[in-house]
LOKE-81753 format. One record per residue: residue in one letter; x, y, z of N, C-alpha, C, CB in turn. Coordinates in steps of 0.05 Angstrom, whole numbers, padded with zeros to 5 digits, always signed. Glycine has a CB too. Layout:
aXYZXYZXYZXYZ/...
//
This chain:
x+00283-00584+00152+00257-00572+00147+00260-00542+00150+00236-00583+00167/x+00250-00532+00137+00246-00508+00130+00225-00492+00145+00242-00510+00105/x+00232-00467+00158+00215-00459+00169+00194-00428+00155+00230-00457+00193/x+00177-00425+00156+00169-00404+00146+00158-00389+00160+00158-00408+00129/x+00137-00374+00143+00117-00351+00161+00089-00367+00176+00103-00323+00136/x+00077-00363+00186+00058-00381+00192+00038-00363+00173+00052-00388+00225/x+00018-00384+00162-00002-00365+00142-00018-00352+00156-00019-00378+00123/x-00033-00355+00187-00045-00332+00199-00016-00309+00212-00068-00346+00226/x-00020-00289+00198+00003-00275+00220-00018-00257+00237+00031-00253+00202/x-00007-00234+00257-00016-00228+00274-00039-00205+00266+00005-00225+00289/x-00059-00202+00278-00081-00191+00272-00074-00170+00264-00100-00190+00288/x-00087-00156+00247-00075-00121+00234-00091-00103+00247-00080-00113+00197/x-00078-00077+00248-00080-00052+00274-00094-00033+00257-00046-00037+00288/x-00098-00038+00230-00106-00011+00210-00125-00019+00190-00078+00003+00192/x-00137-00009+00189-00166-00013+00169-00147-00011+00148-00197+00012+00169/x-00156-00020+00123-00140-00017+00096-00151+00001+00078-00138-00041+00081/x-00173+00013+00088-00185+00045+00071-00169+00060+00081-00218+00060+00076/x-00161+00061+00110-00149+00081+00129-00122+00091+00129-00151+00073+00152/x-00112+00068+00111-00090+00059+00118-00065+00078+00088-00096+00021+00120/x-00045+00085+00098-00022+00100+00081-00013+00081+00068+00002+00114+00096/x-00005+00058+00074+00016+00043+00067+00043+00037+00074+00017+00049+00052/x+00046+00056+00091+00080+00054+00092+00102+00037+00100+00087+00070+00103/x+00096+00015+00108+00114-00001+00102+00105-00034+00082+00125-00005+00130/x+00121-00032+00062+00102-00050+00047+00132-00081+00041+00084-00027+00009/x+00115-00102+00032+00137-00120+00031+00126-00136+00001+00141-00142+00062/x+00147-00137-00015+00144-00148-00044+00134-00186-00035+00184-00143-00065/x+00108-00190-00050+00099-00213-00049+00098-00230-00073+00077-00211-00039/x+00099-00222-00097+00100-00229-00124+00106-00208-00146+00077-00241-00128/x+00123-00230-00167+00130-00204-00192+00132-00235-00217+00174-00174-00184/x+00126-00208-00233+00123-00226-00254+00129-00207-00279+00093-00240-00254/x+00131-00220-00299+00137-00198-00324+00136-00174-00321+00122-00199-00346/x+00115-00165-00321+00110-00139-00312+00091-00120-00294+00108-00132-00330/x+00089-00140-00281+00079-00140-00254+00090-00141-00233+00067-00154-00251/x+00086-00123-00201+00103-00130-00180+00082-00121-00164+00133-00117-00177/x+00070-00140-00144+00052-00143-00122+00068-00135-00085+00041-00178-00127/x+00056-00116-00083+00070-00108-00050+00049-00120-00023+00072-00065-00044/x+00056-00131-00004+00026-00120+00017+00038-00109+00037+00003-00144+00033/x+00022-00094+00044+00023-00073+00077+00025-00086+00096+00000-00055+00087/x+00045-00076+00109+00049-00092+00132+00039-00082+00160+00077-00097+00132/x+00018-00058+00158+00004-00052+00173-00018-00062+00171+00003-00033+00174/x-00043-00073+00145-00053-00069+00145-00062-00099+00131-00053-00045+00143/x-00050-00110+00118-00051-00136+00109-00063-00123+00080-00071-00159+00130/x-00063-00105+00071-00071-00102+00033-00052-00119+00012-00064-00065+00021/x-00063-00126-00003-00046-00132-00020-00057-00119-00050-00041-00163-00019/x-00032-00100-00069-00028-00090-00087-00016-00087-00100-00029-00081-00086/x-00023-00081-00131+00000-00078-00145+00014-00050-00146-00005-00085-00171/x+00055-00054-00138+00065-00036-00131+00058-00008-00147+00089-00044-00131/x+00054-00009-00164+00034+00018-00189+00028+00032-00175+00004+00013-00208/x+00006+00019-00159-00022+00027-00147-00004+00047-00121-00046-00007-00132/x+00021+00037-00110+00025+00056-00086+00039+00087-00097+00047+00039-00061/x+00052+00078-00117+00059+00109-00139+00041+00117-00136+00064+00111-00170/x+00011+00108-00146-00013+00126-00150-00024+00146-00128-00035+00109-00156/x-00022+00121-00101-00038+00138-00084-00019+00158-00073-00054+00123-00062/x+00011+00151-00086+00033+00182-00068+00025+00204-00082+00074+00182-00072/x+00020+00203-00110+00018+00227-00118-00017+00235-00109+00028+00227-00152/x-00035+00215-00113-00063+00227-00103-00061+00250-00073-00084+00196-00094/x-00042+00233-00056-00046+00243-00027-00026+00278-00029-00028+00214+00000/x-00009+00284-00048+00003+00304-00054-00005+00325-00068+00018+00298-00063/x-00029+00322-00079-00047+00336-00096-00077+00342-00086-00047+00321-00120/x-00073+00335-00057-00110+00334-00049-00135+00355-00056-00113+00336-00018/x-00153+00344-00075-00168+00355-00079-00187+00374-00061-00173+00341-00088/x-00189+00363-00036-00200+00388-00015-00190+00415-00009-00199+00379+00010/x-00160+00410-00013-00146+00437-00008-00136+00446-00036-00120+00435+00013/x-00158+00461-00043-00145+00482-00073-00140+00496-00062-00159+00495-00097/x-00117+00513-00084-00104+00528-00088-00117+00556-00088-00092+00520-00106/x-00122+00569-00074-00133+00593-00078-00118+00607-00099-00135+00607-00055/x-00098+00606-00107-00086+00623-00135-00090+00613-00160-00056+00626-00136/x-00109+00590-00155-00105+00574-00186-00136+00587-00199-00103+00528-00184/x-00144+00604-00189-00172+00618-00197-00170+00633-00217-00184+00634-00178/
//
């Protein structure tokens, strides 16, 4: 017999609005699709989506550029 994960795992420490992402674990892929979830936070996404938010969090809109005027 085979042992696995148990499907409740242990309660999550991070809200998933709150949450960076940073350590994530591949859960499904498919043609052209590849699904990650956080392993802080229990999200599950498509890997796309964490490209997206690296570059969102690198570009933050609150802090302009005062030279770009």
């Amino acid at each position: 017999m085979i042992q696995g994960q148990p499907s409740q795992a242990t309660p999550k420490k991070v809200n998933p609005e709150q949450c960076k992402h940073p350590r994530v674990q591949i859960v499904s892929r498919d043609e052209d699709s590849e699904y990650v979830e956080c392993q802080e936070c229990g999200d599950v996404f498509e890997s796309s989506e964490l490209k997206d938010m690296a570059i969102e969090e690198k570009k933050d809109p609150d802090e302009e550029d005062p030279d770009e005027e």
